[in-house]
C-alpha positions as CSV (number, residue, x, y, z in Angstrom):
1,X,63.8,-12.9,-71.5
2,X,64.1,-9.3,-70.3
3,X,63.9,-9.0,-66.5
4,X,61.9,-5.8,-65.0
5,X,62.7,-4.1,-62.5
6,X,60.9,-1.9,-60.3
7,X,62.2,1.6,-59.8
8,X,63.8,2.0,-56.3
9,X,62.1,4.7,-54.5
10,X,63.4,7.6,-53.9
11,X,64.6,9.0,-50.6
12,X,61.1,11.3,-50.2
13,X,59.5,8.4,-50.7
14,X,61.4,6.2,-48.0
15,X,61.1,8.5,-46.0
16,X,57.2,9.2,-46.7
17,X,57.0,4.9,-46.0
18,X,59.2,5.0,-42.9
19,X,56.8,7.7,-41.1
20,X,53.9,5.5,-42.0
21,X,55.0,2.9,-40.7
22,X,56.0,4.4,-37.2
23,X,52.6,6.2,-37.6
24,X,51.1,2.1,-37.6
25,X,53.4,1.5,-35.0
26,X,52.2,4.3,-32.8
27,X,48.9,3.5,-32.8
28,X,49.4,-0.1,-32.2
29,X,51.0,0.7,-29.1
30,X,48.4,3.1,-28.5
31,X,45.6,0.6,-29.1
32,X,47.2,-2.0,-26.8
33,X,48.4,0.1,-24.0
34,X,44.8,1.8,-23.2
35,X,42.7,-1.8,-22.3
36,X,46.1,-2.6,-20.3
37,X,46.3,0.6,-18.5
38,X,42.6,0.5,-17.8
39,X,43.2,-3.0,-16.3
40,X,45.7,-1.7,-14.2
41,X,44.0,1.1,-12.6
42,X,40.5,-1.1,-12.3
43,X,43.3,-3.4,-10.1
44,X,44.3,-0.9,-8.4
45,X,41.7,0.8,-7.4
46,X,40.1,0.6,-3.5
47,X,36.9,-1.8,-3.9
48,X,33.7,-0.1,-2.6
49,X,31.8,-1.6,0.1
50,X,28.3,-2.9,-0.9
51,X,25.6,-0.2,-0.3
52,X,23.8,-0.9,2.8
53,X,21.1,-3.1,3.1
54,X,19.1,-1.3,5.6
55,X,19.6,-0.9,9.4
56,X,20.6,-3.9,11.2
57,X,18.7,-5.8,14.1
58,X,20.6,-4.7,17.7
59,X,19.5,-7.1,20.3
60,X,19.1,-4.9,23.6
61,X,17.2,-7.6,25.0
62,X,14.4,-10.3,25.6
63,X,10.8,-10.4,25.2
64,X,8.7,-14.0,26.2
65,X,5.1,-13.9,25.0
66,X,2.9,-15.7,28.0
67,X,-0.4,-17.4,27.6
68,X,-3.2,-15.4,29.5
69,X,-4.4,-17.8,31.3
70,X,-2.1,-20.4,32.3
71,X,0.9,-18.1,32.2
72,X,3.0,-20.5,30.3
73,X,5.7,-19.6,27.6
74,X,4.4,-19.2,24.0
75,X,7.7,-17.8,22.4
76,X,10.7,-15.9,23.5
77,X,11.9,-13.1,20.8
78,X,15.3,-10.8,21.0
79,X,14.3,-7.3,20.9
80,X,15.3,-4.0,20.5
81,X,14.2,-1.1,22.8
82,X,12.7,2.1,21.3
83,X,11.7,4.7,23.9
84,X,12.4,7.9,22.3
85,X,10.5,10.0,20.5
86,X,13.3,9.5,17.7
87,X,13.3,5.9,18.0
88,X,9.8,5.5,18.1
89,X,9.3,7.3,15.1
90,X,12.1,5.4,13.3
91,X,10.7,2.0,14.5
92,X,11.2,-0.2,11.5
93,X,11.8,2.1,8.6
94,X,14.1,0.9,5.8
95,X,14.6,-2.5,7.8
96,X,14.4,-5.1,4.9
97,X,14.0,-8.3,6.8
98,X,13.6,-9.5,10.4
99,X,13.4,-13.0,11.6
100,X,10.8,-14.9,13.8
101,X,13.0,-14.6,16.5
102,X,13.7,-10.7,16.4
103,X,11.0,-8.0,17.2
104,X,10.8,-4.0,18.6
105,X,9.6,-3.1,21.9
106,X,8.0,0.8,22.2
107,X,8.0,1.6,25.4
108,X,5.3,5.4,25.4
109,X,5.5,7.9,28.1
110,X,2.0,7.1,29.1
111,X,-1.0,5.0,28.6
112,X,-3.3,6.0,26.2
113,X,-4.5,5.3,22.3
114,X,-1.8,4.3,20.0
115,X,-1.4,4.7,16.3
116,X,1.1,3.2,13.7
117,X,1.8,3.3,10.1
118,X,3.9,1.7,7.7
119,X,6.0,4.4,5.7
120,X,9.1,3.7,4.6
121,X,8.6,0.5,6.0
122,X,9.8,-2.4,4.1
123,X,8.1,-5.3,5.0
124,X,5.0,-6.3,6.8
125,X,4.3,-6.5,10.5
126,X,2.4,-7.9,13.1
127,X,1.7,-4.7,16.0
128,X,0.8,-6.1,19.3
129,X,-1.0,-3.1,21.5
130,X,0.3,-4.3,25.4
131,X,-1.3,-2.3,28.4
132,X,0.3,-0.9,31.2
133,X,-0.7,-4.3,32.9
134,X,1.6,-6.5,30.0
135,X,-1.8,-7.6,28.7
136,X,-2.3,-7.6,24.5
137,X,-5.5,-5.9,24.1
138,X,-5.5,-6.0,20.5
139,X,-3.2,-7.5,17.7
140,X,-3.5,-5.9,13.8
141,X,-1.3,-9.0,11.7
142,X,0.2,-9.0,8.6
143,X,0.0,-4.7,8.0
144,X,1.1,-4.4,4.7
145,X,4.5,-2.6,3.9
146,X,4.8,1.4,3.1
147,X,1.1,1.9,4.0
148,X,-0.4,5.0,5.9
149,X,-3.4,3.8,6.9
150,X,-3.6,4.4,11.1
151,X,-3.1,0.9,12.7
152,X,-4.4,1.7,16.2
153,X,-4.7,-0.3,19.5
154,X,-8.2,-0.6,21.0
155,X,-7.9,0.8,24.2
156,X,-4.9,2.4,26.1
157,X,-1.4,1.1,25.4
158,X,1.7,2.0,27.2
159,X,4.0,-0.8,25.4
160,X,3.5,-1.9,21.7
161,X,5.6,-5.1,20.1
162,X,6.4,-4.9,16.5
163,X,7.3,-8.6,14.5
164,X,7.2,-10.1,11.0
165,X,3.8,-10.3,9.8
166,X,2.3,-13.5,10.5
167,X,4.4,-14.1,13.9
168,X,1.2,-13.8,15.8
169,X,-0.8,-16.9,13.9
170,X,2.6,-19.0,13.4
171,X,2.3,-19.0,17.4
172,X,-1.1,-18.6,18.1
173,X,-0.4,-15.1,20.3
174,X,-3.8,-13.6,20.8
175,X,-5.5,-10.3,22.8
176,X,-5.4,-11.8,26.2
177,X,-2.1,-13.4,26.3
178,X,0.7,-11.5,28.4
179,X,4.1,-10.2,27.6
180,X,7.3,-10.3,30.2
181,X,10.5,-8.3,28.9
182,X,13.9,-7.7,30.3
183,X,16.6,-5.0,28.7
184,X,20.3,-6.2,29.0
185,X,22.3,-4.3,31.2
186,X,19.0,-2.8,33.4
């Protein structure tokens, strides 16, 4: 039995199969260094912080709702305190949420007829119209969110309160009842 044997190749083609193979090799390396490399710098890189959610309550101070005619406590809020024409007009844009326990006190610059509306607001609110007296004369609940119809007090208000819609039913605040507030640090 005669035995065959396959030519050796040449040295062109050694050579030809050693570049492929380094070619092979090349992009092997290639192909495994790129997802590790990426890893690396995803690693590495500084985290960035979560975009922000909206402004944040401040508590600049207290706010007790008072029953017209006995004078006793209804609820006690935290508020903040807008009395400039910038923070008036801010109020409770972009705010996404606000607890039963948090409301905004406007304080105007006089007595007279006061009008809100709901753009760029977020969620909806109860606006309490106060007179100069501290009485509510009039209460519009549950204002829908990014709205521009007028909400508007009744009569002259010098103070307006601003909570989560439905505040006023959940504890039965109504025109007539009183509100007491103190600022922190005043």
């Amino acid at each position: 039995m005669a035995q065959r044997h396959t030519p050796l190749p040449n040295r062109a083609q050694r050579r030809q199969a050693e570049q492929q193979r380094r070619r092979r090799l090349a992009w092997l390396l290639v192909a495994l260094a790129v997802p590790i490399l990426a890893g690396l710098l995803f690693i590495a890189m500084p985290k960035t912080p979560e975009a922000p959610k909206g402004p944040t309550f401040t508590r600049e101070g207290e706010l007790r709702f008072l029953d017209g005619n006995s004078g006793a406590e209804i609820k006690t809020i935290d508020i903040e305190v807008k009395q400039d024409d910038y923070g008036r007009r801010e109020g409770m844009m972009w705010r996404r949420s606000m607890e039963d326990t948090q409301g905004m006190l406007f304080i105007m610059d006089k007595p007279e007829r006061q009008s809100f509306w709901m753009l760029n607001t977020l969620i909806s609110l109860d606006i309490i119209f106060v007179d100069e007296a501290f009485h509510i004369i009039n209460i519009r609940e549950k204002v829908p969110p990014e709205t521009l119809d007028a909400q508007s007090s009744t009569g002259d208000a010098l103070y307006v309160v601003e909570v989560v819609g439905g505040f006023c039913r959940k504890f039965g605040i109504k025109p007539g009842d009183r509100i007491q507030y103190e600022v922190d640090g005043r």
